[in-house]
FIVO-65145 format. One line per 3 residues: number of its first residue (from 1); their letters; for each residue y negated, x negated, z negated of C-alpha. Coordinates in Angstrom, 1 decimal. Last residue first. Example, Ala and Ser with C-alpha at 12.3 -4.5 7.8 and 13.67 -1.06 7.14 Angstrom:
2
2 = sa = 1.1 -13.7 -7.1  4.5 -12.3 -7.8
REM end
This chain:
101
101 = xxx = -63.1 108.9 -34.8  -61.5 106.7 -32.3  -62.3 108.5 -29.1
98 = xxx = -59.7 109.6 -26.8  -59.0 108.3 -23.3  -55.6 107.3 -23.9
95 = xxx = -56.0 103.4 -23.5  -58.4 103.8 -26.8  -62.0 104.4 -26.6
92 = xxx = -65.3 103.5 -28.4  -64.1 101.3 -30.9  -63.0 98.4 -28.3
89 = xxx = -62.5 95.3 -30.7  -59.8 96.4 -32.8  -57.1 97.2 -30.6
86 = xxx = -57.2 93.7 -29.0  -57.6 91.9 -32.3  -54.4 93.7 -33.7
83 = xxx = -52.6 93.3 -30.2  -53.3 89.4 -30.1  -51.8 89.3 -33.8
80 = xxx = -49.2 91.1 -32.6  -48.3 89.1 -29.9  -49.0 85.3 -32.2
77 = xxx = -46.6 86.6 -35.1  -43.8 87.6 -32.7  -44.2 84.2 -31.2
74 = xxx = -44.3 82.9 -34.3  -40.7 84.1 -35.2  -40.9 86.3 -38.2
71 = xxx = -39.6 84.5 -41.5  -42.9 83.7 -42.9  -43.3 87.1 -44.4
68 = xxx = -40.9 89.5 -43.4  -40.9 91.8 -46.7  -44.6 91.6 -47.0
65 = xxx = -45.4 91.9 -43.5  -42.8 94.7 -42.9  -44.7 97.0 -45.5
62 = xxx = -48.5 95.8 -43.8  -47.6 97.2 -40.7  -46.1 99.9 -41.6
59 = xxx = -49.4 101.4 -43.4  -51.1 100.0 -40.2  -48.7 102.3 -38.2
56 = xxx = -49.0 105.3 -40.4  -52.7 104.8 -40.5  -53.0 104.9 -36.5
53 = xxx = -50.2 107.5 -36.3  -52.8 109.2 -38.5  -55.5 108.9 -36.2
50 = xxx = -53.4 109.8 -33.2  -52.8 113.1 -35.0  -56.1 113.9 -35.2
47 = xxx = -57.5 113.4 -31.9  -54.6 115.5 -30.6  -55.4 118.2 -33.2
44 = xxx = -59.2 117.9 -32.2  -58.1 118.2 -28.6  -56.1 121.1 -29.0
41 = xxx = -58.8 123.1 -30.6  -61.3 122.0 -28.2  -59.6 123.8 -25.5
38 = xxx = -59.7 121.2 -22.4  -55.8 120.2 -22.3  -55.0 123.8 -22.7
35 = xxx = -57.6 124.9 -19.6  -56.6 121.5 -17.4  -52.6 122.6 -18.1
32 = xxx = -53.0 126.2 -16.8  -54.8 125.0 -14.0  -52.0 122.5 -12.9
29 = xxx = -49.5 125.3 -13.1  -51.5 127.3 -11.3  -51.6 124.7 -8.4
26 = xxx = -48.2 124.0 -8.5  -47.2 127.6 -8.3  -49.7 127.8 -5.4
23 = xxx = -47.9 124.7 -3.7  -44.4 126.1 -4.1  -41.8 127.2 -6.2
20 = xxx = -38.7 126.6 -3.7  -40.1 123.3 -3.5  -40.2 122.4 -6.9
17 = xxx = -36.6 124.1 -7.7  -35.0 121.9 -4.9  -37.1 119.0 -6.4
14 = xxx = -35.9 119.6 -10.0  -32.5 120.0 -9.0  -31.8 117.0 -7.0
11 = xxx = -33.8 114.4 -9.9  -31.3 116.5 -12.2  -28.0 115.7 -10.2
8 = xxx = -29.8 112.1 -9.9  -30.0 111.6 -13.6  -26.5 113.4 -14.5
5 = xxx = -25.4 110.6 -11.7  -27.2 108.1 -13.6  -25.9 109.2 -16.7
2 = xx = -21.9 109.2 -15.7  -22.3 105.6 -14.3
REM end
């Protein structure tokens, strides 16, 4: 009970604050964001460190596999075989719009 009212106190305070900042606050906000989102220095670094969580989580992958073995549930088994096929057969984009290089 005590974190959902913390939650809704927050919710409450955030949209007080929102509104007393504005639409043109918003807007330069949102501006600000677009021109950091689009630097190509961030997006390489972004690029790059979704690679390596790639490698990190294949590198897991293959760790738990060996110790598990046949004692996963196949139902387990079966989802992230699905989601190993899955990821593998679109190259040219993941579902967070970056490219796989």
């Amino acid at each position: 009970m005590r974190y959902r009212l913390t939650f809704v106190a927050g919710l409450a305070l955030g949209y007080v604050l929102g509104t007393r900042a504005g639409r043109e606050r918003y807007e330069q906000m949102k501006k600000s964001v677009r021109e950091v989102s689009q630097n190509p220095a961030v997006r390489n670094t972004v690029e790059s460190a979704t690679q390596q969580g790639r490698d990190v989580a294949g590198k897991a992958f293959h760790t738990v596999s060996e110790r598990v073995g046949d004692r996963m549930p196949d139902s387990v088994a079966e989802r992230v075989r699905a989601l190993r096929e899955r990821g593998q057969g679109g190259e040219a984009a993941d579902d967070w719009g970056t490219s796989n290089t």
